[in-house]
C-alpha positions as CSV (number, residue, x, y, z in Angstrom):
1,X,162.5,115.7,182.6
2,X,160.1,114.9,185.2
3,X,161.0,112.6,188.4
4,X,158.1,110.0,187.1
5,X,159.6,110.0,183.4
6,X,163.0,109.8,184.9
7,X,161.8,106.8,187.2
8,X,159.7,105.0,184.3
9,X,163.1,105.3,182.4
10,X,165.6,104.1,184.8
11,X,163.0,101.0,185.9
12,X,162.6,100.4,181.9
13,X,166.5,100.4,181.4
14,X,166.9,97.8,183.9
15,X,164.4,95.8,182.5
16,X,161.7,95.3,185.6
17,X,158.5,96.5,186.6
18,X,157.6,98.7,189.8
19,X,155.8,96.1,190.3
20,X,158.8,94.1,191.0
21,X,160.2,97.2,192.9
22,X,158.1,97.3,194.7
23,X,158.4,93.4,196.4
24,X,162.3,94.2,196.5
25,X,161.6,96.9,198.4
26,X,159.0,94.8,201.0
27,X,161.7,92.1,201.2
28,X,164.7,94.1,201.9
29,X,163.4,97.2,203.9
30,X,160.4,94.7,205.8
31,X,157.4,97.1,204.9
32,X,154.8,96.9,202.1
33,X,154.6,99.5,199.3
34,X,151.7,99.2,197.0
35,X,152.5,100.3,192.7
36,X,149.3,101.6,192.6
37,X,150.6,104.5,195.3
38,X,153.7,104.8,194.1
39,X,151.9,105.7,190.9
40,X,149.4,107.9,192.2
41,X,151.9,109.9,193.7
42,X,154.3,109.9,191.2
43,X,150.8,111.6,188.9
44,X,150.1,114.0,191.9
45,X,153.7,114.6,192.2
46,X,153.5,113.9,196.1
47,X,156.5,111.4,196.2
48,X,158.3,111.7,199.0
49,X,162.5,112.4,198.4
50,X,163.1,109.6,200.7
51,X,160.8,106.9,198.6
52,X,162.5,107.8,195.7
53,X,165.6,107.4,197.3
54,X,164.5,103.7,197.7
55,X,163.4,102.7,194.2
56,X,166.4,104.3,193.4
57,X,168.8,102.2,195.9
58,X,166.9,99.0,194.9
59,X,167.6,99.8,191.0
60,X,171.4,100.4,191.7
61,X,171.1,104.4,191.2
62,X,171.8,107.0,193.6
63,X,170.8,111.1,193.3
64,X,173.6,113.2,193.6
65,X,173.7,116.8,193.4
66,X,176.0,118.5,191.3
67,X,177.1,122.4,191.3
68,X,175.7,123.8,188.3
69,X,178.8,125.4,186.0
70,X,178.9,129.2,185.5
């Protein structure tokens, strides 16, 4: 899976919009992030690790990286 399948999932399980993301993120981190970028980025695959890191934080998630098992 893809980081913006991954994303539409997680925001989908927790039963919001990144719409709504979005305005958390303007309220708690005090700068403006427009949907409509997120979501051209997420299409271009351009996302930056640390943006995704915020949508993440807001939605209660983390990444962690895990040794893969041989």
């Amino acid at each position: 899976m893809d980081v913006r399948s991954e994303l539409k999932s997680i925001i989908a399980k927790k039963a919001s919009t990144l719409k709504k993301v979005c305005e958390d993120i303007e309220r708690t981190k005090n700068y403006k992030i427009l949907p409509n970028n997120i979501t051209n980025k997420l299409r271009r695959k351009t996302i930056k690790f640390e943006e995704v890191q915020e949508i993440l934080d807001i939605l209660g998630y983390h990444i962690e990286f895990v040794e893969n098992k041989k």
